[in-house]
N, C-alpha and C positions, 0 to 999 in steps of 0.2 A: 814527619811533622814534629818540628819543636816543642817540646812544652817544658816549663818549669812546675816545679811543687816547691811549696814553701807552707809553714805554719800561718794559720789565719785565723780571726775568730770567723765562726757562721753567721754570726749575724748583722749580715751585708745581704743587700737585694739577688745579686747574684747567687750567692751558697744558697739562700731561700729556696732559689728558682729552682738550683739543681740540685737542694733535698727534696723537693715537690716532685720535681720528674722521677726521681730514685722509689719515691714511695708513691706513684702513679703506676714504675715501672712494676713493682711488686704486689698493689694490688690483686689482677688476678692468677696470680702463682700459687699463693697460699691462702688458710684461710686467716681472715686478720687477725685475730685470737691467738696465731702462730706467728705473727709478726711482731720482732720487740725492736719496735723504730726509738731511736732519742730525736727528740722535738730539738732544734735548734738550738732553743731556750739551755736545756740540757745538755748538749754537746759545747757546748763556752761555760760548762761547769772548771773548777778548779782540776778534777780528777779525768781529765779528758782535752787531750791536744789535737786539733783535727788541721789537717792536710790538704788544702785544694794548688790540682793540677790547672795550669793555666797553658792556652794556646799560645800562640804568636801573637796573635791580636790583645791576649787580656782575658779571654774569654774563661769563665772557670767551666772545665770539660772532665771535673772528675772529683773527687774525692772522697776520703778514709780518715778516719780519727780511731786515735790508741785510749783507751780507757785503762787504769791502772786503777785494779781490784786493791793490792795490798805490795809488798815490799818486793814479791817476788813474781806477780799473776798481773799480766797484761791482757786487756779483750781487744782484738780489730772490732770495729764498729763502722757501719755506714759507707760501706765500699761500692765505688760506684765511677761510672765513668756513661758521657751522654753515646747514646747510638754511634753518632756520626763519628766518634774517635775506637770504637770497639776492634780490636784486632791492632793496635798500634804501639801497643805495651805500655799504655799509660796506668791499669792498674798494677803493671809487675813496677813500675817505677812510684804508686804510690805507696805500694807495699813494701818494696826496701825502702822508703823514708820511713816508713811508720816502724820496720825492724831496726832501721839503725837506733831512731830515738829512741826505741826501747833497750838495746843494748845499751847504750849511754845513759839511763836512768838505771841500767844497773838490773832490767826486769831479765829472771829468766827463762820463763814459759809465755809464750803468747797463744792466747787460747780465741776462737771465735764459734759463732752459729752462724748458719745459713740454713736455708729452705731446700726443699730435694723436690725433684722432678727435673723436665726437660728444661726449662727455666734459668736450670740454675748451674748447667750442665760446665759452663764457659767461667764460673767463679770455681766450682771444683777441681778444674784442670789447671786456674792460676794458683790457688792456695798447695796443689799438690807439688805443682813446680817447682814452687819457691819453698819447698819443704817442708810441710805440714802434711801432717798424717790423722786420719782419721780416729777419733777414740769416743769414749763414754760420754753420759750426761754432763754438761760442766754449770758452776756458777749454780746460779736459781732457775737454770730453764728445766719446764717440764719435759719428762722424758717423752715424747712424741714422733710419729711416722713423719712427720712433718717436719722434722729440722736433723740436721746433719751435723755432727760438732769436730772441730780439728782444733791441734795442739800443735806447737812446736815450740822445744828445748832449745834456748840460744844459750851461746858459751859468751861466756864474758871477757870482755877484754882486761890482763891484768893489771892492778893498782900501779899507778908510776908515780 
């Protein structure tokens, strides 16, 4: 299955729809308390570029947004892709768009959270693939049985 990814803003009827499904799908995984979702609103902030995957049709069937803490500390945020495309590499494909922009802005740690249990089993196995490694509390999240935190060190491509 085709898809393109390209920079969008979220707030388009579409991206709504398929932040609503993402935080419908997470619901009952965690508890909400242990959920740190950005509202739309918040993701078309200045400090946050987000990513939606698109089918063949148009359809947006995924999306991921990079949040840039400071000069050097990048967060994946809102990683997500619908059911019906799961197993077809459309988050490894949002994921290297959201590392390349980050190496092009020059960031060199990309750091994220995610939720643990069975849940969450299919974002640990993409995050690890694509080389991130599991480490300590990051950013402002509380340290809790509830979230899982990974890092990864990019090399920057040199000044031309």
């Amino acid at each position: 299955m085709p898809v393109t990814v390209a920079i969008e803003t979220p707030l388009q009827d579409d991206v709504r729809a398929l932040v609503d499904a993402l935080n419908a799908h997470l619901l009952p995984l965690s508890p909400v308390e242990f959920q740190f979702k950005m509202t739309v609103e918040e993701m078309a902030g200045d400090d946050t570029t987000v990513f939606i995957a698109r089918d063949e049709t148009g359809q947006a069937v995924g999306c991921g947004a990079l949040k840039r803490h400071d000069a050097e500390t990048g967060e994946i945020k809102r990683m997500f892709t619908l059911p019906s495309v799961r197993g077809k590499r459309v988050g490894s494909i949002l994921l290297a768009a959201i590392t390349g922009l980050a190496r092009d802005k020059g960031i060199s740690r990309l750091v994220l959270e995610t939720g643990v249990g069975p849940g969450f089993d299919a974002a640990w196995r993409l995050y690890e693939r694509s080389g991130f490694t599991r480490c300590g509390v990051l950013l402002d999240y509380p340290d809790s049985e509830h979230s899982a935190f990974y890092e990864k060190r990019l090399a920057l491509a040199p000044a031309q």
